[in-house]
PDB file of N, CA, C and O in Angstrom, chain B, residues numbered from 101:
ATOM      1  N   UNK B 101     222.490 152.555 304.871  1.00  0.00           N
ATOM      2  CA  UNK B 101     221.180 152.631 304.273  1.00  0.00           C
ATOM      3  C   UNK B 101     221.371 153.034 302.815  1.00  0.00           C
ATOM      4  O   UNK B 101     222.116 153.987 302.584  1.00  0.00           O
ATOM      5  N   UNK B 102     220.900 152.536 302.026  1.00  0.00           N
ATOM      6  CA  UNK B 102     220.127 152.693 300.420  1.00  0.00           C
ATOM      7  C   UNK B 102     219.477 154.084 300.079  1.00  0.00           C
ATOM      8  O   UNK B 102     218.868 154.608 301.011  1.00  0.00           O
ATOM      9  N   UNK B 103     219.513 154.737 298.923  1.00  0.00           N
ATOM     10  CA  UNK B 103     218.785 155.595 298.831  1.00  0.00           C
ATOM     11  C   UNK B 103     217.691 155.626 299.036  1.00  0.00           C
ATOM     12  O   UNK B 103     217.054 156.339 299.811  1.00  0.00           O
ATOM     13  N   UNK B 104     217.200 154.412 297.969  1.00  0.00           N
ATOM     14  CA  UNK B 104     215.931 153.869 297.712  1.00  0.00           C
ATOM     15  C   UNK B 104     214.683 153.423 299.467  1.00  0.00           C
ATOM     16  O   UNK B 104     213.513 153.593 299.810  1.00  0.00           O
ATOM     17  N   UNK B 105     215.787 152.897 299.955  1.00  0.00           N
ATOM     18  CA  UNK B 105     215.160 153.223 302.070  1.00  0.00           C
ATOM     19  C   UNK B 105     214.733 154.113 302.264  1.00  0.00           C
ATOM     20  O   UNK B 105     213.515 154.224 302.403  1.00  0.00           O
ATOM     21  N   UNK B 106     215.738 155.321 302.371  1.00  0.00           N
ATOM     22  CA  UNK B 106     215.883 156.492 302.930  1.00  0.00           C
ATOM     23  C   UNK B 106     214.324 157.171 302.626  1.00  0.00           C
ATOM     24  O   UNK B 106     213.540 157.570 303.488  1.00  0.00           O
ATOM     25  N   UNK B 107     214.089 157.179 300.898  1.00  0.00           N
ATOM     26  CA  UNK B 107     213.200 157.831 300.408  1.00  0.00           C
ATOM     27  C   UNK B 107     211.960 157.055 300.853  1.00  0.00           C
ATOM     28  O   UNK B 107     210.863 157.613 300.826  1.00  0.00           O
ATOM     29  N   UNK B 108     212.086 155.828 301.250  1.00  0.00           N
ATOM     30  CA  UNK B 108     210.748 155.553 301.608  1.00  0.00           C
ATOM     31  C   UNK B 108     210.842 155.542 303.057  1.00  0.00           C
ATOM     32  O   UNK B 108     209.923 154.770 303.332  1.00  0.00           O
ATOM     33  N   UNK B 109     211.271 155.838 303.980  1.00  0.00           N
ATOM     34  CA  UNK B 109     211.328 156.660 305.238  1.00  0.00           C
ATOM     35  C   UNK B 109     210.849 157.754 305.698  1.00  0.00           C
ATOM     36  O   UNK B 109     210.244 157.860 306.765  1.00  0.00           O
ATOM     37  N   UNK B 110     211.205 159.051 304.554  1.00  0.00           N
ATOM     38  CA  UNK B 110     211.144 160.070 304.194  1.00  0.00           C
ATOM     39  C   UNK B 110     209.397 160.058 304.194  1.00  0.00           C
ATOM     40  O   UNK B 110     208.748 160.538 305.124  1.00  0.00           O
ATOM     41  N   UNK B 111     208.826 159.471 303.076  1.00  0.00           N
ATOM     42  CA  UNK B 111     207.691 159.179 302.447  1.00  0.00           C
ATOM     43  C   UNK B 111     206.310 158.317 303.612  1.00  0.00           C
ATOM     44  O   UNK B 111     205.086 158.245 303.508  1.00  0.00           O
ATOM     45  N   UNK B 112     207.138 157.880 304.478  1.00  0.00           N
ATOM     46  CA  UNK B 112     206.592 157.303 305.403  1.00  0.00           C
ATOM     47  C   UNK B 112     205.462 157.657 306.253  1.00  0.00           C
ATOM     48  O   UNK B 112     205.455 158.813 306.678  1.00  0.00           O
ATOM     49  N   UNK B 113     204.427 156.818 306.608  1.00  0.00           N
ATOM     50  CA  UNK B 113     203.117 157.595 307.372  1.00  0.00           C
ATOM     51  C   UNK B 113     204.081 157.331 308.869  1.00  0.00           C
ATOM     52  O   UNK B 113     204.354 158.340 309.519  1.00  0.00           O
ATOM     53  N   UNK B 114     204.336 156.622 309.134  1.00  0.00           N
ATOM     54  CA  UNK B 114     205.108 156.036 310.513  1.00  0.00           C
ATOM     55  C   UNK B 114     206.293 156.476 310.727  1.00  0.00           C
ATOM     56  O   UNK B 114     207.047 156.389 309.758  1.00  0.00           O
ATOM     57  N   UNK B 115     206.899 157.115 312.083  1.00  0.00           N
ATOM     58  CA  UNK B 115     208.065 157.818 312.414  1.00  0.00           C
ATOM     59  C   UNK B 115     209.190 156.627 312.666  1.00  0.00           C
ATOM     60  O   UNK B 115     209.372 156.071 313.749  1.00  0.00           O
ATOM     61  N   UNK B 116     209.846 156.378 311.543  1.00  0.00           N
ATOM     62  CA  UNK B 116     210.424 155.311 311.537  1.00  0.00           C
ATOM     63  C   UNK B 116     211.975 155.783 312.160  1.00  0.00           C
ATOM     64  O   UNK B 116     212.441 156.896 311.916  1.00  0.00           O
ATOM     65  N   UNK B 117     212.607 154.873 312.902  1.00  0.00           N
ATOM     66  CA  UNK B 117     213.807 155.302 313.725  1.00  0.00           C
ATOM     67  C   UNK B 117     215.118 155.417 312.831  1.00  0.00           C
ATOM     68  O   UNK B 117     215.124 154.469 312.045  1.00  0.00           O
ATOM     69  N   UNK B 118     215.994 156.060 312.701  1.00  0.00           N
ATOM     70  CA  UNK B 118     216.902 156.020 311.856  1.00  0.00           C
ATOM     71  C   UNK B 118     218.147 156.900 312.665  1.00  0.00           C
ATOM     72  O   UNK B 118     217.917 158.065 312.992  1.00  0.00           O
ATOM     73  N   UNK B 119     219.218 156.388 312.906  1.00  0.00           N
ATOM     74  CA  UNK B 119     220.413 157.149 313.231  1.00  0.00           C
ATOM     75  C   UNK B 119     221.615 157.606 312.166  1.00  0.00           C
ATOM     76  O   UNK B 119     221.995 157.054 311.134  1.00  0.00           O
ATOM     77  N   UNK B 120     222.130 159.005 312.915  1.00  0.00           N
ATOM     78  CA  UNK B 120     223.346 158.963 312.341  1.00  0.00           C
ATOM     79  C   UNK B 120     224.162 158.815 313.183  1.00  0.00           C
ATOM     80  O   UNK B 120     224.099 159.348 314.291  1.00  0.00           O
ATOM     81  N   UNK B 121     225.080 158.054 312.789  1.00  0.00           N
ATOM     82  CA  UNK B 121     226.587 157.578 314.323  1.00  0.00           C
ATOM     83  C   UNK B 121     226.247 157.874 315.453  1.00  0.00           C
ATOM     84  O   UNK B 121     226.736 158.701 316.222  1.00  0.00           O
ATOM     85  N   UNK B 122     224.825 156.743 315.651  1.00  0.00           N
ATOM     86  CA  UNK B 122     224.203 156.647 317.269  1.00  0.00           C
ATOM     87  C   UNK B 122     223.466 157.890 318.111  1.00  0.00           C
ATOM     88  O   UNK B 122     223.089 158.001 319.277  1.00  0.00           O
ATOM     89  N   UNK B 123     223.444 158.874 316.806  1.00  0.00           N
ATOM     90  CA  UNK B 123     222.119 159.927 317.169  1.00  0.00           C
ATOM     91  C   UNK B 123     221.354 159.593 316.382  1.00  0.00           C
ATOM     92  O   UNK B 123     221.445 159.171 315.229  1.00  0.00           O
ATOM     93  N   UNK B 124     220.072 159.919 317.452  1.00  0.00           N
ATOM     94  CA  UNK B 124     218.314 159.429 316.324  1.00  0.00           C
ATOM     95  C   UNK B 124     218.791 161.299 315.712  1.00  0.00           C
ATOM     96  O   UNK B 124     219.257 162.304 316.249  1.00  0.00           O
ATOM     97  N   UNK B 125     218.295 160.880 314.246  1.00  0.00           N
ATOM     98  CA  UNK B 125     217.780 161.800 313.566  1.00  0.00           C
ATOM     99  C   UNK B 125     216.426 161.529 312.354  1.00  0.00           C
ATOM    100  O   UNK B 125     215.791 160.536 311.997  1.00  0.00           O
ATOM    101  N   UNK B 126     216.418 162.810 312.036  1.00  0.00           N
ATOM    102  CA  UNK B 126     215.181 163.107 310.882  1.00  0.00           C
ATOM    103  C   UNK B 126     215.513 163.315 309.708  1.00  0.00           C
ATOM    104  O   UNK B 126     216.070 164.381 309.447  1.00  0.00           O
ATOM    105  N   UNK B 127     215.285 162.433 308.761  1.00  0.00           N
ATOM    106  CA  UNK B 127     215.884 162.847 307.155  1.00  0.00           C
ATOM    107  C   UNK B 127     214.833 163.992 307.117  1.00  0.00           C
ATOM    108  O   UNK B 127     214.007 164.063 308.027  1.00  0.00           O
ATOM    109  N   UNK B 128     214.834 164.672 306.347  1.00  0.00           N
ATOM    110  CA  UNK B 128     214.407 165.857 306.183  1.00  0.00           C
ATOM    111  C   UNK B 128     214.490 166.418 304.652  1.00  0.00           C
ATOM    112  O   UNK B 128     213.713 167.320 304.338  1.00  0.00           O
ATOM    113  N   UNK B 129     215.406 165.910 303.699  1.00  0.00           N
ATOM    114  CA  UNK B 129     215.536 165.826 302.434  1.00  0.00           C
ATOM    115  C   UNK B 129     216.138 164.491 301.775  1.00  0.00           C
ATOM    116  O   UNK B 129     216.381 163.550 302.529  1.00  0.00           O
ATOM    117  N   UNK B 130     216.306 164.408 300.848  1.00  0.00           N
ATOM    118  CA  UNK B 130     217.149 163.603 299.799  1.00  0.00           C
ATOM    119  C   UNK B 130     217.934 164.002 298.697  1.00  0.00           C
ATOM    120  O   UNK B 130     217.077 164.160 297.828  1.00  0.00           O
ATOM    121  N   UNK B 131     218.753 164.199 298.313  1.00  0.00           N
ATOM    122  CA  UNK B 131     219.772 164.399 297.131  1.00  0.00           C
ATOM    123  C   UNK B 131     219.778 162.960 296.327  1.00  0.00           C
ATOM    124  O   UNK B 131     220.600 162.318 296.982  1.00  0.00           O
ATOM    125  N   UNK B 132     219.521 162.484 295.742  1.00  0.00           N
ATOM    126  CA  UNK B 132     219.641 161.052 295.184  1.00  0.00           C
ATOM    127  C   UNK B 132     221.038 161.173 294.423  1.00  0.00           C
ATOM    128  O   UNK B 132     221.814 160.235 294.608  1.00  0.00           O
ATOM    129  N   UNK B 133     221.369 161.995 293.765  1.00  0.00           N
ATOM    130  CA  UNK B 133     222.560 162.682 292.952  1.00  0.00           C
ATOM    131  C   UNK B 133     223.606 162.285 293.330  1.00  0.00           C
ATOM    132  O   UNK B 133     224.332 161.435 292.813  1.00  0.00           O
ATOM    133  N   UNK B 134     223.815 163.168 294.712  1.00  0.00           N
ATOM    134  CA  UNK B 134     224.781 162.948 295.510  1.00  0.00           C
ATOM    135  C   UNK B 134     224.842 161.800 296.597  1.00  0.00           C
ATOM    136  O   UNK B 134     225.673 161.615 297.486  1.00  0.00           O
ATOM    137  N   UNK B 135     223.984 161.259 296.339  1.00  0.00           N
ATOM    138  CA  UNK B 135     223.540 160.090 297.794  1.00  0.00           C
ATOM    139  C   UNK B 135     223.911 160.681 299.206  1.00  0.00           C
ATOM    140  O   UNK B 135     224.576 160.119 300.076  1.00  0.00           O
ATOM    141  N   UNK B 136     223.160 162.335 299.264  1.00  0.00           N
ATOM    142  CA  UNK B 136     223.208 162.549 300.351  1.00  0.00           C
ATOM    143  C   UNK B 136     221.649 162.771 301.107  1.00  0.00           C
ATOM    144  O   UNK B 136     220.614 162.252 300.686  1.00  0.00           O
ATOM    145  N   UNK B 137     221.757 163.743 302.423  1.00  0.00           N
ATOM    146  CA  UNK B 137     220.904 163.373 302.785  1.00  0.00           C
ATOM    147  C   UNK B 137     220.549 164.676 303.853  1.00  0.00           C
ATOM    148  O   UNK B 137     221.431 164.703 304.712  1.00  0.00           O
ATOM    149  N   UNK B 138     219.748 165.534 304.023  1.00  0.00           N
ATOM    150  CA  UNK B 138     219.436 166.398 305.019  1.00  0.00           C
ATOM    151  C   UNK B 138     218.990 165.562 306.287  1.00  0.00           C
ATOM    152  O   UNK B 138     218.153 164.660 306.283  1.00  0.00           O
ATOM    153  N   UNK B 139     219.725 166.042 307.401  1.00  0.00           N
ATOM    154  CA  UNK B 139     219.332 165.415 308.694  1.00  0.00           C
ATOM    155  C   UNK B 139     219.120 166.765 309.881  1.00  0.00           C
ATOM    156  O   UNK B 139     219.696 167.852 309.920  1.00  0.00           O
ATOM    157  N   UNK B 140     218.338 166.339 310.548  1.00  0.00           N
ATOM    158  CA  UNK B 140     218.725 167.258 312.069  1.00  0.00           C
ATOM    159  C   UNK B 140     218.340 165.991 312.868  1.00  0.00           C
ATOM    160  O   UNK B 140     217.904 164.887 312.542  1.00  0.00           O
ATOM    161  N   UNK B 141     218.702 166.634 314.155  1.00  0.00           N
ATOM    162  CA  UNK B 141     218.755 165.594 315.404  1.00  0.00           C
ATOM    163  C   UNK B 141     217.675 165.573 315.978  1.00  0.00           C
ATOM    164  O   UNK B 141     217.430 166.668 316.486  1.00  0.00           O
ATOM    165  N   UNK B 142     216.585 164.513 316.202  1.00  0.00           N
ATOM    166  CA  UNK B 142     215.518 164.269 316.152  1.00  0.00           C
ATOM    167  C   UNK B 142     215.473 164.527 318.083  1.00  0.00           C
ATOM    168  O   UNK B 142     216.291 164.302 318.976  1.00  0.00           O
ATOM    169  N   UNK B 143     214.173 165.056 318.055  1.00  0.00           N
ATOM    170  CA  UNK B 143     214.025 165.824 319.341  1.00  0.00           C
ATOM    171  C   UNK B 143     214.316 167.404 319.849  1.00  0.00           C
ATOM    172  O   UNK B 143     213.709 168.103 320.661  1.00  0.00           O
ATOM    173  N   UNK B 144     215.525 167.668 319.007  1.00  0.00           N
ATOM    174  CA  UNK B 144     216.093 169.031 319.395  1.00  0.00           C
ATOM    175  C   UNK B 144     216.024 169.956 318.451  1.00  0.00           C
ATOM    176  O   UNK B 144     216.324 169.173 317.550  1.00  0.00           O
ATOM    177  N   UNK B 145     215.889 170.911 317.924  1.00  0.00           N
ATOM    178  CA  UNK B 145     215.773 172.113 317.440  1.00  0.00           C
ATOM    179  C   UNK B 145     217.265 172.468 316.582  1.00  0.00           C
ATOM    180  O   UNK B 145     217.580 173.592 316.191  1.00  0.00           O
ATOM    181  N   UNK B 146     217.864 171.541 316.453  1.00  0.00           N
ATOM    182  CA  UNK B 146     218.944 171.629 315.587  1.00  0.00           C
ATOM    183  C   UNK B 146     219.475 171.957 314.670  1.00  0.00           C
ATOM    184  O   UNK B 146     218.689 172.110 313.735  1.00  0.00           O
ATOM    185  N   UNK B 147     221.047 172.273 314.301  1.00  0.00           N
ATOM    186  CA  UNK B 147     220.988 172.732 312.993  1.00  0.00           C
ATOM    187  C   UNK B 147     220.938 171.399 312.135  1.00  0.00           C
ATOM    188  O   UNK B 147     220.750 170.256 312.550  1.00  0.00           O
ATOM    189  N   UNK B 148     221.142 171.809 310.899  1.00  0.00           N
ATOM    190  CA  UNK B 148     220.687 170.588 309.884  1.00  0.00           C
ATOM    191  C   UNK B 148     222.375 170.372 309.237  1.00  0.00           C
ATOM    192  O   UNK B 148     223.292 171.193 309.240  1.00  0.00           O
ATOM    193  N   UNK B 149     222.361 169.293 308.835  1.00  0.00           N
ATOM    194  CA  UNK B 149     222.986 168.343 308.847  1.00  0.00           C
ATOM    195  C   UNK B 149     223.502 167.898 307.467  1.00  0.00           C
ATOM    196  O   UNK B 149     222.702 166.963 307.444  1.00  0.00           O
ATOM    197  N   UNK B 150     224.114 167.774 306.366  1.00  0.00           N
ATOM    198  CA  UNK B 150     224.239 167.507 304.989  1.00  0.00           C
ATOM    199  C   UNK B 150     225.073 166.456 305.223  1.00  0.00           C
ATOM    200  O   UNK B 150     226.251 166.800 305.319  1.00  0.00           O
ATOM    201  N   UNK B 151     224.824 165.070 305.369  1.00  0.00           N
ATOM    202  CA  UNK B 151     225.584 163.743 305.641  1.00  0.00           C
ATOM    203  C   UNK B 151     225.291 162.600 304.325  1.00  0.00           C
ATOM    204  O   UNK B 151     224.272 162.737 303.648  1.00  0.00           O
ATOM    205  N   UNK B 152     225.905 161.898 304.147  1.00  0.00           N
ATOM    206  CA  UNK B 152     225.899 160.474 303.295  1.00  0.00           C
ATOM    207  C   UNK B 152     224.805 159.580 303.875  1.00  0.00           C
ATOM    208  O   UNK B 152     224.676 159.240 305.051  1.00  0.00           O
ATOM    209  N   UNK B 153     224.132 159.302 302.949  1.00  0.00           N
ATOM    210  CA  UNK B 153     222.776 158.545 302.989  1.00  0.00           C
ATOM    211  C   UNK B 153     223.525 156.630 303.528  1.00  0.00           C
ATOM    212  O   UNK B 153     223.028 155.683 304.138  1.00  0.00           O
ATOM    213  N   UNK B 154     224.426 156.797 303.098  1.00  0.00           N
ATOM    214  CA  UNK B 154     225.218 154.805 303.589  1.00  0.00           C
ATOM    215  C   UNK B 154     225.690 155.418 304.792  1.00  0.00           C
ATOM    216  O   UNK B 154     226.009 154.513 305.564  1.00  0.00           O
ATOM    217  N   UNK B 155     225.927 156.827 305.432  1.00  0.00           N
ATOM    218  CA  UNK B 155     226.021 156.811 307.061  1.00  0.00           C
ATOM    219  C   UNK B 155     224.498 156.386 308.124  1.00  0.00           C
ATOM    220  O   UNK B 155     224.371 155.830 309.214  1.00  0.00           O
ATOM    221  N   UNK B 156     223.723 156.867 307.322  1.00  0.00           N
ATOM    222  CA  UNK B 156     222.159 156.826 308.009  1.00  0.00           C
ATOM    223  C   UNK B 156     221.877 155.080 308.373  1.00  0.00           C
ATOM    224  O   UNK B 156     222.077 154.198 307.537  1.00  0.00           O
ATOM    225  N   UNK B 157     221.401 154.834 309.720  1.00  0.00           N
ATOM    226  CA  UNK B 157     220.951 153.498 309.918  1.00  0.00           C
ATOM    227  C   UNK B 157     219.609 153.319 310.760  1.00  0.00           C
ATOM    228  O   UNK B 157     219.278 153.713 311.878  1.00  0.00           O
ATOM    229  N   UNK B 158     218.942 152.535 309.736  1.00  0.00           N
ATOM    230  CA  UNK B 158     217.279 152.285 310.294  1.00  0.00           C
ATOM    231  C   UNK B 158     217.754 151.261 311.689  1.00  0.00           C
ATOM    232  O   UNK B 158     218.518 150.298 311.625  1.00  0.00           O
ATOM    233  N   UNK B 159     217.259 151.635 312.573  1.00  0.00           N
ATOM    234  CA  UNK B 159     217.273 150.452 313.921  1.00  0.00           C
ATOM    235  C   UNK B 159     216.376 149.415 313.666  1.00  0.00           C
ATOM    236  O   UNK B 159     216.788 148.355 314.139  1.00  0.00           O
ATOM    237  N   UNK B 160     215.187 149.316 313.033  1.00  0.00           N
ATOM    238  CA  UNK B 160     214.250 148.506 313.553  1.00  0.00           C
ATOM    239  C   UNK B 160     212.967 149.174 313.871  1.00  0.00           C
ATOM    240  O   UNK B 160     211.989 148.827 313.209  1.00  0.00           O
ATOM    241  N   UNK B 161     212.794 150.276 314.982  1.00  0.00           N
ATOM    242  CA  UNK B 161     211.984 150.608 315.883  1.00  0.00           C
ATOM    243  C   UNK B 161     210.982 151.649 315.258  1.00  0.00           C
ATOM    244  O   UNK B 161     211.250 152.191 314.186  1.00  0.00           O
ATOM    245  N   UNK B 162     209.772 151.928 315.979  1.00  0.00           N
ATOM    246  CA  UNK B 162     209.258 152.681 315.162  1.00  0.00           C
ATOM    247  C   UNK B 162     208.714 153.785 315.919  1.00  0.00           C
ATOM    248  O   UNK B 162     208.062 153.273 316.830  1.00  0.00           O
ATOM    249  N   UNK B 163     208.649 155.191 316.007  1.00  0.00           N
ATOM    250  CA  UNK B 163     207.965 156.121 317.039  1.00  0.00           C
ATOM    251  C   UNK B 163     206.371 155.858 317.492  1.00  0.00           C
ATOM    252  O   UNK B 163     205.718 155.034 316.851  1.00  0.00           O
ATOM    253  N   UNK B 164     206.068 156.217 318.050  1.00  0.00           N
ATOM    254  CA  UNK B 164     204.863 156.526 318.804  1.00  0.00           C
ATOM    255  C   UNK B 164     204.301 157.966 318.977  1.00  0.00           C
ATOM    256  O   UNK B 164     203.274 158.153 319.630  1.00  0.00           O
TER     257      UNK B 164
END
């Protein structure tokens, strides 16, 4: 994924699906700087996550 995605994900009215290495997660910030990216693991109460925004992948799908 693109920065420029990410942030409009982020920005999004719709819970748009996005993984990191086949866990759904939640961007939660953006670094554009660093092309990174705050994540936690979507569903769980997790800790958070400081990963590369080109690891993050939109599926397609969209929450409900």
């Amino acid at each position: 994924m693109n920065v420029n995605r990410a942030k409009e994900i982020l920005l999004s009215d719709q819970e748009i699906a996005v993984h990191y290495h086949g866990i759904p997660v939640w961007i939660e910030n953006i670094d554009e700087t660093s092309s990174k990216s705050v994540v936690s693991e979507r569903g769980i109460h997790s800790e958070r996550q400081i990963v590369q925004i080109n690891d993050l992948e939109e599926t397609g799908e969209y929450y409900t």
